[in-house]
C-alpha positions in Angstrom: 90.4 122.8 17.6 92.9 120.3 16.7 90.8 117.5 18.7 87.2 118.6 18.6 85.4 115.0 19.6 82.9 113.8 17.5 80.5 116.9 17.4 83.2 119.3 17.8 82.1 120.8 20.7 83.1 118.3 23.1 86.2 120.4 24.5 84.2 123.7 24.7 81.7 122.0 27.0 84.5 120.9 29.1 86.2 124.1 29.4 83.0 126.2 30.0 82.3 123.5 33.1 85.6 123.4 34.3 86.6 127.0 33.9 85.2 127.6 37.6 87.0 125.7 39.6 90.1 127.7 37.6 89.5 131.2 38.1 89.0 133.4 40.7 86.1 135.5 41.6 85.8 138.2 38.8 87.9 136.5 36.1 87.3 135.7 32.5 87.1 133.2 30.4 87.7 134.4 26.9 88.1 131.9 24.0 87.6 131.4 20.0 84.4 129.2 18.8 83.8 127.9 15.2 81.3 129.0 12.8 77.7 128.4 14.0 78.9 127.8 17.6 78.2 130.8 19.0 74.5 130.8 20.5 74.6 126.9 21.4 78.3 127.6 23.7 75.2 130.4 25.5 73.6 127.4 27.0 76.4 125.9 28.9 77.1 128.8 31.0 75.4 128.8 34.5 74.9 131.1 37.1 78.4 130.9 38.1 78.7 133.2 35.2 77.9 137.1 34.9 78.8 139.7 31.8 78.7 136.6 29.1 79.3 138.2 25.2 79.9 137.3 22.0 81.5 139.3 19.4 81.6 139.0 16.0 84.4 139.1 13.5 85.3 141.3 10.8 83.3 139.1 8.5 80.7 139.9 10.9 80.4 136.0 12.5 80.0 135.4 15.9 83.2 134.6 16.7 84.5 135.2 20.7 83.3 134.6 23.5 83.7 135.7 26.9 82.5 135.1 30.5 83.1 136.5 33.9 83.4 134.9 36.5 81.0 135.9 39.5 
């Protein structure tokens, strides 16, 4: 958030890519996107990915979302 790149979603394309070589089989990736982000972050996730949600805040805006790990 505090260094977003120039289309602000630089860093969340980076951590959705890298996140596998992190975590172990069946773990999650769970982490805070910005207004409007929600549906676009969907696309980076591959097959290396099961379970994949978004939930919304109390303002009702997509707001978090999480991944497992398969």
């Amino acid at each position: 958030a505090l260094v977003p790149g120039l289309t602000g979603f630089e860093f969340i394309r980076r951590l959705v890519r890298g996140a596998p070589d992190l975590l172990k089989s069946g773990g999650h990736l769970i982490f805070e996107v910005g207004q409007g982000q929600a549906r676009r972050v969907l696309s980076l996730f591959d097959s290396r990915w099961t379970g994949i949600e978004i939930f919304k805040d109390l303002r009702g805006i997509s707001r978090v979302v999480t991944a497992q790990k398969s």
